[in-house]
C-alpha positions as CSV (number, residue, x, y, z in Angstrom):
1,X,37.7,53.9,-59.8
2,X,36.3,50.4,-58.4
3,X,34.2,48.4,-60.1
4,X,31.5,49.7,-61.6
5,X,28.0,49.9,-60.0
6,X,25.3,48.2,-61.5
7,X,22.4,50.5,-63.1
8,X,19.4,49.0,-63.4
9,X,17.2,51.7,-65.3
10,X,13.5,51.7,-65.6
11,X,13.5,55.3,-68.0
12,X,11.9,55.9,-71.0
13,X,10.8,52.7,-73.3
14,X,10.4,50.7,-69.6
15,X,9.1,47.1,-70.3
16,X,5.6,47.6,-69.8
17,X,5.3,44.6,-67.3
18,X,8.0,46.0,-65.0
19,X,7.3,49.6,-65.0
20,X,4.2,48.5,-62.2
21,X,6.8,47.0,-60.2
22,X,8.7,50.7,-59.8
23,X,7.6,51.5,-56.2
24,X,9.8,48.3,-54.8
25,X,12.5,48.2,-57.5
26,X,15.0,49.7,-55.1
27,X,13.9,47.6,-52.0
28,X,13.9,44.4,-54.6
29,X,17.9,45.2,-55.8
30,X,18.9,46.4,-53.0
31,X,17.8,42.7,-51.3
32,X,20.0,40.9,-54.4
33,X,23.1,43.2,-52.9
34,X,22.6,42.5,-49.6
35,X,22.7,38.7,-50.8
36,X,25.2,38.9,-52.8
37,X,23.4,38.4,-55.8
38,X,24.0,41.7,-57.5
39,X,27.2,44.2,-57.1
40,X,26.0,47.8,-55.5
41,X,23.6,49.3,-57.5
42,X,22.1,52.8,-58.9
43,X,18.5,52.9,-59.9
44,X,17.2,55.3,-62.0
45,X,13.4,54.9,-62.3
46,X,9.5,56.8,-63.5
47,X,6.9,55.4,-62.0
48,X,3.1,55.9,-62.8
49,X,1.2,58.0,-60.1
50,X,1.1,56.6,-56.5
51,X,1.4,57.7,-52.8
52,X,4.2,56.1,-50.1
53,X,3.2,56.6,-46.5
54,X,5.6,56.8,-43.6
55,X,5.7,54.8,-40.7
56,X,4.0,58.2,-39.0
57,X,1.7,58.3,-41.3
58,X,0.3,54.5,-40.8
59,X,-0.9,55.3,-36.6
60,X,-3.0,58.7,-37.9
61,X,-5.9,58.3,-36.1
62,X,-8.4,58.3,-38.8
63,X,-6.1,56.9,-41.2
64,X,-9.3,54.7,-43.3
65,X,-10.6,58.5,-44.2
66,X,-7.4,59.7,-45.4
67,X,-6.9,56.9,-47.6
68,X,-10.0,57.4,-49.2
69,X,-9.0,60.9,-50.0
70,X,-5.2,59.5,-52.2
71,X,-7.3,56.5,-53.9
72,X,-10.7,58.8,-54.5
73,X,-7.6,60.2,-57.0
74,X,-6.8,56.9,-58.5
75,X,-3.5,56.5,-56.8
76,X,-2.4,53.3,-54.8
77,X,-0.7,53.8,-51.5
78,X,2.2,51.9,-50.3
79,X,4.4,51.7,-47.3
80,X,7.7,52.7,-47.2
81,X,10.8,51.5,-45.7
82,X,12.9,54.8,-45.9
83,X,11.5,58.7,-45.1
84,X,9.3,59.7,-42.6
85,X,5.9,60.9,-44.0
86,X,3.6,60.9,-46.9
87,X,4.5,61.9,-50.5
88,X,3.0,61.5,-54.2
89,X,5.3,60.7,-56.8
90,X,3.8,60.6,-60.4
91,X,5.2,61.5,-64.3
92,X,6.7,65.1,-62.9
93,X,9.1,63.0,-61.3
94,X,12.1,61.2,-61.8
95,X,13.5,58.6,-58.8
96,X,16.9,57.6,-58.1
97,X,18.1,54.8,-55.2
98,X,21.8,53.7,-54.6
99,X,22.7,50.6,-52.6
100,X,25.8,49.0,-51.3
101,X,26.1,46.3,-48.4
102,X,26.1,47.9,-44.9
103,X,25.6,46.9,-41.4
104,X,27.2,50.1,-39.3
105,X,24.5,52.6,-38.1
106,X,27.8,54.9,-37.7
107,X,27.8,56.2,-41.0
108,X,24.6,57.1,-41.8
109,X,25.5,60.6,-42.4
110,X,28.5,59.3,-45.1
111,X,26.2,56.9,-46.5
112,X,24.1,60.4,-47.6
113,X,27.1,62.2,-48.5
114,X,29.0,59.4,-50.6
115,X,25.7,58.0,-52.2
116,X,23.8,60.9,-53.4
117,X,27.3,62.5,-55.1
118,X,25.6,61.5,-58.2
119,X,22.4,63.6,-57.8
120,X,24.1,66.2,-56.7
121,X,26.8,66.2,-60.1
122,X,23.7,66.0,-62.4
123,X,21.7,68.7,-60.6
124,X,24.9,70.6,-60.6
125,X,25.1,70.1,-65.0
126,X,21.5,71.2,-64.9
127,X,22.1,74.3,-63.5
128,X,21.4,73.9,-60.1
129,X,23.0,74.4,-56.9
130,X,21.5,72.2,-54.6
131,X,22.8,71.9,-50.7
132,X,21.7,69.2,-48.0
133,X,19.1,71.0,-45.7
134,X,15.5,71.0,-44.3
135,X,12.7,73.2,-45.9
136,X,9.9,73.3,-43.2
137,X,7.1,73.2,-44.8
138,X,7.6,70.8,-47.2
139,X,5.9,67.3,-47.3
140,X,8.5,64.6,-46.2
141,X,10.6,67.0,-45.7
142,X,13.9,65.6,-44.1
143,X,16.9,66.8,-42.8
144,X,19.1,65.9,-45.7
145,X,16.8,66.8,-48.4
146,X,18.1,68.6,-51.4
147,X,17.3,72.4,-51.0
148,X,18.2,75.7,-52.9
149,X,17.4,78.8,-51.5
150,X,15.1,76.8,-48.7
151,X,13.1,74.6,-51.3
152,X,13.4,71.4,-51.7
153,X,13.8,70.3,-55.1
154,X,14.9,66.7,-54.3
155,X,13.9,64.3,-51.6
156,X,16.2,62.3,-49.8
157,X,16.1,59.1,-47.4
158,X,18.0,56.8,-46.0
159,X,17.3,52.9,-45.1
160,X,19.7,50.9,-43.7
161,X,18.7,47.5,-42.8
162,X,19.2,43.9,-43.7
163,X,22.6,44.5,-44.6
164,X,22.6,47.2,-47.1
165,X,22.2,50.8,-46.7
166,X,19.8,52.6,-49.2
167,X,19.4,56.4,-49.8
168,X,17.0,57.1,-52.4
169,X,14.8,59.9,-53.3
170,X,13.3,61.8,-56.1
171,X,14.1,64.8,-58.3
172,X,10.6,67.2,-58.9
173,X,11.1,68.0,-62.4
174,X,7.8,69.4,-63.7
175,X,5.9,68.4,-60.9
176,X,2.4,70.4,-60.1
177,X,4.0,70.6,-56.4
178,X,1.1,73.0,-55.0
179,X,-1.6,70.5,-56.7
180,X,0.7,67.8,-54.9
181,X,1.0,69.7,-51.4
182,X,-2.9,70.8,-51.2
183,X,-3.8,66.9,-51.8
184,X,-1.7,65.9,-48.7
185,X,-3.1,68.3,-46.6
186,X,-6.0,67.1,-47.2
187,X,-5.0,63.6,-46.8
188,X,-3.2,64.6,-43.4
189,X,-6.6,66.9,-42.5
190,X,-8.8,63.7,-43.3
191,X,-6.4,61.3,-41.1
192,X,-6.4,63.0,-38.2
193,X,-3.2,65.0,-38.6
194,X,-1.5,68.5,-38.9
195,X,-2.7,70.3,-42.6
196,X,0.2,72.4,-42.6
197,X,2.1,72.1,-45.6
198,X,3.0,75.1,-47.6
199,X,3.2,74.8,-51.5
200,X,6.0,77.3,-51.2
201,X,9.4,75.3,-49.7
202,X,9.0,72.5,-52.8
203,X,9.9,73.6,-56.3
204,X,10.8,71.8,-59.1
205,X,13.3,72.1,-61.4
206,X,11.1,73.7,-64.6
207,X,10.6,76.7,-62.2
208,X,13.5,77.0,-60.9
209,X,15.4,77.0,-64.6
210,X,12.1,79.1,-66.0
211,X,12.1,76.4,-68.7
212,X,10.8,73.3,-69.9
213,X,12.3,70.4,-68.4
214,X,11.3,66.8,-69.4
215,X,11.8,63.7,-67.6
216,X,14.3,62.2,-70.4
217,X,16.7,65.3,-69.7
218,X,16.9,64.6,-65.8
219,X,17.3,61.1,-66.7
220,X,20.2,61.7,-68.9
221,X,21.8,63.9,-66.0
222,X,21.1,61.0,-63.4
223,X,23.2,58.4,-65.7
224,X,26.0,61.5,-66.4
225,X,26.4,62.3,-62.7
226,X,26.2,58.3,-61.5
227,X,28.6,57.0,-64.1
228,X,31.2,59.6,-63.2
229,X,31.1,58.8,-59.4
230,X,30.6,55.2,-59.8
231,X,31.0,53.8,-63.0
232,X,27.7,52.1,-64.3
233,X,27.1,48.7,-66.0
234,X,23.3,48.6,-67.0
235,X,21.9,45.2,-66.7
236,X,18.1,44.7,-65.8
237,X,15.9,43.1,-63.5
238,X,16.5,39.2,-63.2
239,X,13.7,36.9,-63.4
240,X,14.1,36.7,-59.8
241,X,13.9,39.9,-58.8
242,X,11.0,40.2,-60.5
243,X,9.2,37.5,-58.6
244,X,10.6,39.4,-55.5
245,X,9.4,42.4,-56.6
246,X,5.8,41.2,-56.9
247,X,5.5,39.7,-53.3
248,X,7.0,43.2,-52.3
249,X,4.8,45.2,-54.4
250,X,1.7,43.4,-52.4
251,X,3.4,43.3,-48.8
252,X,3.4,46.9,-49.2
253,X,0.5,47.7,-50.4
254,X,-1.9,49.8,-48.1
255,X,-4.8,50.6,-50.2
């Protein structure tokens, strides 16, 4: 094995002044790899309820509207640099990024296949058999989402920019995903766009196991499946980073 990754881990007991900065931590690291600041990196991550918008998403006609329907709820909305449309990720979730310096469009595809072998090894000790594939229907769904019998359980993107390529994505543990899917319809119906996502091609990973499944379990799979494909050495956000991650957490801001 190479060297190991680095892991930077905002799980349970996060610092209580970082945990804010969780919708940018990926983009923030995966700049310090780029730079050459910081060896590739997985980041394992909760976050406190929000909504990320797609580039799609932000030319909606009556886009003013549908934002007032995600922060009537008390979530902030923020841009994002990887995915195509709107999702809500909140405490049912657990997010995952991993970053290494890139510059070839060519291997997008291997980018998705090498980087999300640790995803895939911990969903695999949980139980699940999880394949890449679509699952119409689903909100954000994407052609290399994480899918078992047609339902996503995992979202997956990919940026690759700046010279790193980051895939990063979430894992729905206990999420309330029809709750989740109803509010983005009507977030999509207020905008000015298509209401047609069905609660039934997302599931998360309590239903599918018929159990209970907490955040701390997936957590523990994440750093299992990670550390056997990469290696992991944990080390935390410099003070840099977190400056970074500030002016990133208000550039992409949306409401």
């Amino acid at each position: 094995m190479s060297a190991p990754f680095r892991l930077v881990w905002l799980g349970r007991g996060a610092e209580p002044d970082v945990l804010p900065l969780s919708p940018v931590v990926a983009e923030t690291v995966a700049v310090s790899v780029a730079a050459g600041e910081s060896p590739p990196a997985v980041i394992i991550r909760r976050q406190r309820p929000y909504a990320l918008l797609g580039p799609r998403d932000r030319r909606l006609p009556l886009l003013e509207a549908g934002l007032s329907v995600l922060t009537s709820r008390g979530l902030p909305v923020f841009e994002r640099t990887g995915g195509g449309s709107a999702v809500v990720l909140d405490e049912g979730c657990v997010s995952f990024g991993v970053v290494r310096p890139c510059r070839d469009p060519a291997v997008v595809r291997r980018n998705y296949e090498e980087l999300t072998q640790g995803v895939r090894l911990a969903l695999d000790r949980l139980g699940i058999d999880a394949r890449f594939g679509a699952a119409p229907g689903s909100f954000c769904e994407g052609p290399y989402d994480l899918v078992v019998d047609g339902r996503k359980v995992a979202g997956v993107a990919q940026t690759l920019r700046g010279g790193y390529a980051l895939v990063s994505g979430m894992v729905l543990v206990n999420q309330d995903v029809a709750a989740v899917t109803e509010l983005l319809n009507r977030f999509y119906a207020a905008a000015g766009g298509r209401a047609d996502l069905s609660p039934t091609s997302v599931v998360s990973l309590a239903s599918l196991l018929k159990r209970p499944v907490s955040a701390d379990e997936v957590e523990d799979a994440l750093r299992d499946g990670f550390a056997a494909v990469h290696g992991l050495r944990e080390s935390p956000l410099t003070d840099r980073e977190r400056r970074r991650a500030g002016v990133l957490l208000s550039t992409r801001r949306v409401a």
